[in-house]
N, C-alpha and C positions, 0 to 999 in steps of 0.2 A: 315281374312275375304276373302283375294282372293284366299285362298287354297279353302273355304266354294264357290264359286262364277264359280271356276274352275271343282269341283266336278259337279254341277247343271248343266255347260255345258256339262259334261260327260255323266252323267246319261240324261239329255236331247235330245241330237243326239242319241242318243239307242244305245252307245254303249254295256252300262253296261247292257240293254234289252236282246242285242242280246248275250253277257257273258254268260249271266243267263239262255238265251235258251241253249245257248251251251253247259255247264255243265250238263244240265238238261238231255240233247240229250246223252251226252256222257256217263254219269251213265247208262241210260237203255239200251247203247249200250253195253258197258260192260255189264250189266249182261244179255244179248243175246246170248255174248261171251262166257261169263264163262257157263251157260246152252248148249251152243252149244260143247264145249271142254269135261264137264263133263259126259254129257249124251250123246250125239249121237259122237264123235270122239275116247273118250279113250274108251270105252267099247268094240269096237273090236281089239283095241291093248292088252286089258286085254285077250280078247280071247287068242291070237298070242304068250303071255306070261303064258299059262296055267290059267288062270283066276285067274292072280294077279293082286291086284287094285294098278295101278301106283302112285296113290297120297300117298296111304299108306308103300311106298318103301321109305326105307331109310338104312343107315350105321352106326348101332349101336357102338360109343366110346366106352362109358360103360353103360354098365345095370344096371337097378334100383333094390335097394336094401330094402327091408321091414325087419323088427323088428319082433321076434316072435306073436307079438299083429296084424300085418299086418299093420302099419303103415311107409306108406316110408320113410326110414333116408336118403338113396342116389338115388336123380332125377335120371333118362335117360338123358344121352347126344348122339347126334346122328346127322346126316346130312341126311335132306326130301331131297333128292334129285328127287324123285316122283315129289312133290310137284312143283320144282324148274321144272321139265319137263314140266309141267300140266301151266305154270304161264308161259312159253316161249311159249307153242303153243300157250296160248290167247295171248299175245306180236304179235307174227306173225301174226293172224288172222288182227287183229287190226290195225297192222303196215302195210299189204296189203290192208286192205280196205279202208284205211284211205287213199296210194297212188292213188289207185281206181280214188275214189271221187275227188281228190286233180286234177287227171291229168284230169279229166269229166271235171271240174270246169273252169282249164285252156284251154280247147279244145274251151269251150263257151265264155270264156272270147276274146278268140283269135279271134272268129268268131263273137264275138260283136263288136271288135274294127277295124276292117275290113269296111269300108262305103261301097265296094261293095259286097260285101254277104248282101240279103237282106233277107236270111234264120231265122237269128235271130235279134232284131229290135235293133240299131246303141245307144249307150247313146249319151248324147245329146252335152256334149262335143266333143263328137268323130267328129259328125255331124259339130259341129259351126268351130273347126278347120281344119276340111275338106273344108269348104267353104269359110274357112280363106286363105287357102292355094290355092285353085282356082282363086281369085280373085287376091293373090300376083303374080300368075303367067302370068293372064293375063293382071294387071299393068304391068309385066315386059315387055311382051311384044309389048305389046302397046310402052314403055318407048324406046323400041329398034327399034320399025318401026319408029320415032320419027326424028331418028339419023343419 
């Protein structure tokens, strides 16, 4: 019952909301990714390569093998290594844009928790122990003219 109790506080605060955006966000991000790499990036590296399609490159073990009837007795074994190119540039793309964001993210976070930048607006904690800290100081001082 408190596993059932723990979960409802989960899903209650939005974490599990904001998961769910996430994934969501990140599926249609990837396939932005993978349209951006397949159509507008490798098409002028296929140029550069005689117009070979790099997804389609790879390193033939051994060749498949057909039966007079033309039925394969022996698979292709081979290494996509095209493929394996094509799935690192979307990696990269992904793994820069995602730094991108990450460091935007943190620039605002930095400049939120700052009480004198009034550029972006203070959370509210940041605020109440700012003026927590105000008041200790000038009890302190008060406490030292005192003495």
């Amino acid at each position: 019952m408190k596993l059932l109790q723990e979960f409802k506080e989960f899903a209650v605060k939005g974490n599990m909301i904001d998961m769910a955006i996430g994934i969501i966000i990140g599926a249609s991000f990837n396939s932005v990714i993978d349209v951006l790499v397949k159509k507008i990036l490798l098409p002028p590296f296929s140029l550069l390569s005689s117009g070979v399609n790099l997804e389609s490159q790879k390193l033939v073990l051994r060749s498949s093998e057909n039966d007079a009837l033309g039925n394969q007795i022996i698979e292709e074994v081979a290494i996509n290594y095209g493929l394996f190119v094509e799935t690192l540039v979307d990696f990269l793309i992904v793994g820069f844009t995602i730094f991108i964001v990450v460091k935007f993210i943190n620039k605002l976070n930095k400049k939120a928790e700052d009480p004198k930048d009034n550029s972006v607006s203070t959370p509210k904690n940041i605020e109440l122990l700012t003026k927590m800290n105000t008041l200790l100081e000038e009890q302190n001082q008060l406490l030292k003219s005192k003495k």
